[in-house]
Short mmCIF file of the C-alpha atoms (twelve columns), coordinates in Angstrom:
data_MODEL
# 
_entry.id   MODEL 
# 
loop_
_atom_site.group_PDB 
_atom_site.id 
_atom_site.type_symbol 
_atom_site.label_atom_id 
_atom_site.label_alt_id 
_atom_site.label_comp_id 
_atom_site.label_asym_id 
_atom_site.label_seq_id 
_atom_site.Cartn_x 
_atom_site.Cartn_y 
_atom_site.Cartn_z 
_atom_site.pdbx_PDB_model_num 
ATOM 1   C CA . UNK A 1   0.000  0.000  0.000   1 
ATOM 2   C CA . UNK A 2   3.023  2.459  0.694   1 
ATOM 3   C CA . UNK A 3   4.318  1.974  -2.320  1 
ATOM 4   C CA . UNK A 4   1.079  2.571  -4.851  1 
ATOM 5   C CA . UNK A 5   0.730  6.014  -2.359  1 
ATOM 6   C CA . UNK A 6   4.074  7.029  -3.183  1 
ATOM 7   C CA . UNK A 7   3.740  6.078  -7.156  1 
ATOM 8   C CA . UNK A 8   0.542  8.137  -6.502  1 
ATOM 9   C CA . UNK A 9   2.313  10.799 -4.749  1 
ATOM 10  C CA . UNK A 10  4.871  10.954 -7.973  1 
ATOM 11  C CA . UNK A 11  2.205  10.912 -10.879 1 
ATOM 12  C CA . UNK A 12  0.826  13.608 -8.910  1 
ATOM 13  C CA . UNK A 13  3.695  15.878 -8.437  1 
ATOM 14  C CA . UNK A 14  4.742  15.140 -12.269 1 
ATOM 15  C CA . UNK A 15  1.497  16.460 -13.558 1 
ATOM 16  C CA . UNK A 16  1.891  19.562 -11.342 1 
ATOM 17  C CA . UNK A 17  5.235  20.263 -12.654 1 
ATOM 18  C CA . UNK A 18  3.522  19.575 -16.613 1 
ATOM 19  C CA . UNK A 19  0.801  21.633 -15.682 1 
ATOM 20  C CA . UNK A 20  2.802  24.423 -14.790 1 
ATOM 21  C CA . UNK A 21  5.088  24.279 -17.574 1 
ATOM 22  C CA . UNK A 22  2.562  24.014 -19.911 1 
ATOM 23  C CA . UNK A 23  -0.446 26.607 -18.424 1 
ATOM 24  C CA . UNK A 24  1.235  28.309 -15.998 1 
ATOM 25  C CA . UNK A 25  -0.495 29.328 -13.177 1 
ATOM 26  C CA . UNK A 26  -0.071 33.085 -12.746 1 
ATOM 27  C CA . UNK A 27  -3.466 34.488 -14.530 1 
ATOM 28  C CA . UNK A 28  -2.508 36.990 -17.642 1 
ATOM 29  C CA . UNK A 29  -3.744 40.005 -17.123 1 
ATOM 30  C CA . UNK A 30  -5.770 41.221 -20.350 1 
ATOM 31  C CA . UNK A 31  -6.692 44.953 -19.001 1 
ATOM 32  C CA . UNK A 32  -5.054 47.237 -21.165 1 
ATOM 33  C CA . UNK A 33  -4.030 50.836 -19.425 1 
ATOM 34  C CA . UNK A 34  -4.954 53.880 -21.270 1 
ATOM 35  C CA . UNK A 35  -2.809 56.757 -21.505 1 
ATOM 36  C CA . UNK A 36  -5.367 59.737 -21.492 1 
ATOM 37  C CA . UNK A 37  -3.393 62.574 -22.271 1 
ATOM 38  C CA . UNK A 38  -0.716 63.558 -24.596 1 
ATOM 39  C CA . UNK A 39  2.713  63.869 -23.857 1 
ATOM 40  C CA . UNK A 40  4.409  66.366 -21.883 1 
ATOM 41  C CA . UNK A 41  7.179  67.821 -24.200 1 
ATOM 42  C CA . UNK A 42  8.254  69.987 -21.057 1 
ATOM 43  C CA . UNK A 43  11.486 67.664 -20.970 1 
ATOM 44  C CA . UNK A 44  14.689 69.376 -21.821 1 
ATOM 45  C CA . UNK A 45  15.051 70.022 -25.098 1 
ATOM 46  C CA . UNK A 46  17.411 67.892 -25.973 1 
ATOM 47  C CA . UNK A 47  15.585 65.267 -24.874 1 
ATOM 48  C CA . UNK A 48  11.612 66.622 -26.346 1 
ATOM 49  C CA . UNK A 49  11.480 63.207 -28.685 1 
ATOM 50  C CA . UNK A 50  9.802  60.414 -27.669 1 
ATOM 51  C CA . UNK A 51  8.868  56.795 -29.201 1 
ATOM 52  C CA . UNK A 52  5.536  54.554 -28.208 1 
ATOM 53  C CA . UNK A 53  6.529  50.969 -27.809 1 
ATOM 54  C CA . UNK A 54  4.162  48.219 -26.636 1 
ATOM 55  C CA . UNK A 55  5.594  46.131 -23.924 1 
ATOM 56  C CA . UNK A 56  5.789  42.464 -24.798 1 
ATOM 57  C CA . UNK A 57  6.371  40.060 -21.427 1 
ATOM 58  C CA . UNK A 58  9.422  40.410 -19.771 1 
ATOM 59  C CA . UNK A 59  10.253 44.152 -20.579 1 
ATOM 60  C CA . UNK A 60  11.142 46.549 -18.464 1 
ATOM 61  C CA . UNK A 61  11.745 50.355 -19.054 1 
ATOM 62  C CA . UNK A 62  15.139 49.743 -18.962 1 
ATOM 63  C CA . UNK A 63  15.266 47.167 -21.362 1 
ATOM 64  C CA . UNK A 64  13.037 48.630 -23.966 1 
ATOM 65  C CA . UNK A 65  15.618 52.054 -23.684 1 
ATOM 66  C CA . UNK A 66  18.383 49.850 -24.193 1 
ATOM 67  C CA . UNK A 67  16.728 47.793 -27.137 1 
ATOM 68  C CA . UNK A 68  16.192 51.288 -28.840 1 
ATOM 69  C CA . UNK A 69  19.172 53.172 -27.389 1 
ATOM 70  C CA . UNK A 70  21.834 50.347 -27.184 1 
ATOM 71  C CA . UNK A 71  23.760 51.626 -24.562 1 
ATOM 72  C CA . UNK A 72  21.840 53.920 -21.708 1 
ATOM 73  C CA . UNK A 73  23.090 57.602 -22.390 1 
ATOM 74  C CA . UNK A 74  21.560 58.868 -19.155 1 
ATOM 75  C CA . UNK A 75  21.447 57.505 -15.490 1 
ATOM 76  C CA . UNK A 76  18.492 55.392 -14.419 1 
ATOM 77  C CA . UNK A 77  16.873 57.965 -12.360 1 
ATOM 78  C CA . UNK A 78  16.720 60.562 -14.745 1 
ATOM 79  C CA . UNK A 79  15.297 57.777 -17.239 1 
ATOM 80  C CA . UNK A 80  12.435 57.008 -14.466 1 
ATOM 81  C CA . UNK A 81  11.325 60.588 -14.365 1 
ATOM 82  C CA . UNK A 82  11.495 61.156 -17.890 1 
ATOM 83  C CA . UNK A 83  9.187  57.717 -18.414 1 
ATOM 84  C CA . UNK A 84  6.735  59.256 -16.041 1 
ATOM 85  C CA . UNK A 85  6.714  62.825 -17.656 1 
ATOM 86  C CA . UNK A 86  5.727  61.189 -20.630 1 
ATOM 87  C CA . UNK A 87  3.261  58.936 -19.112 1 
ATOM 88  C CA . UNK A 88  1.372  60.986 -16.471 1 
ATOM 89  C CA . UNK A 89  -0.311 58.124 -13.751 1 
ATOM 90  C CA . UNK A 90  1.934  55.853 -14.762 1 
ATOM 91  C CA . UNK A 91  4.719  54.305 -12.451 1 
ATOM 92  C CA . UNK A 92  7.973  52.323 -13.905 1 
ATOM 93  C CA . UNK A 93  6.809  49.282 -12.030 1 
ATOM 94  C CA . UNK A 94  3.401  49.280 -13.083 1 
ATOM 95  C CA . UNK A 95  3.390  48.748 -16.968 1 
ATOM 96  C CA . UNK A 96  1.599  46.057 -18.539 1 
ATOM 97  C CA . UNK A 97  1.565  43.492 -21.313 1 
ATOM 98  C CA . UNK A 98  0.592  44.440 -24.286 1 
ATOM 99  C CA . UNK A 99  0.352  48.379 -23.623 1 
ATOM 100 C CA . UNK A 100 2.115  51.034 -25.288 1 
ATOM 101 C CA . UNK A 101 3.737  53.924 -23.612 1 
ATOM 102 C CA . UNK A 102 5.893  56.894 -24.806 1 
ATOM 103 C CA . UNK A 103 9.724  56.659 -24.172 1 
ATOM 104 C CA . UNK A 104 11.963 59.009 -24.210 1 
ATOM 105 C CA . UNK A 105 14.335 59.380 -27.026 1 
ATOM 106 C CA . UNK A 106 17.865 60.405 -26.073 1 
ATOM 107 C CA . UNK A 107 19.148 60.551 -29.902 1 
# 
């Protein structure tokens, strides 16, 4: 009997491992953000450009800037308060999947 609980006990853990490869089990969230006003160009004006990118999973601000950018040209703070210039409501840490936002363009 011990030993059909523990084959058990194995088919059981092997599904959850499948099933959580396979599904997942962190729900996607489908809401989509909506930026509702335009751009503030009151950057400096070197820096009045800005893209829109929409963030695919596992993109940060950071990342996205250095996709674009290749290397950063700024420091990370100034790139956090430019981001939420741009994007009034909208923190760094809060961006979703499949949303696009304005970045700054350093170029």
């Amino acid at each position: 009997m011990k030993r059909f609980s523990i084959l058990l006990l194995c088919f059981f853990i092997c599904y959850i491992i499948y099933y959580d490869l396979k599904v997942g089990t962190l729900p996607v969230m489908n809401k989509t953000a909506i930026v509702s006003s335009v751009p503030n160009n009151n950057i400096e004006d070197t820096q009045a450009a800005y893209y829109e990118h929409s963030v695919k999973q596992g993109d940060t601000v950071l990342t996205i800037t250095e996709k674009y950018h290749g290397t950063l040209p700024i420091s990370i703070d100034q790139l956090v308060k430019d981001f939420e210039k741009l994007n009034p409501g909208i923190k760094v840490e809060e961006i979703q999947v499949g949303t696009s936002y304005f970045f700054p363009d350093y170029k």
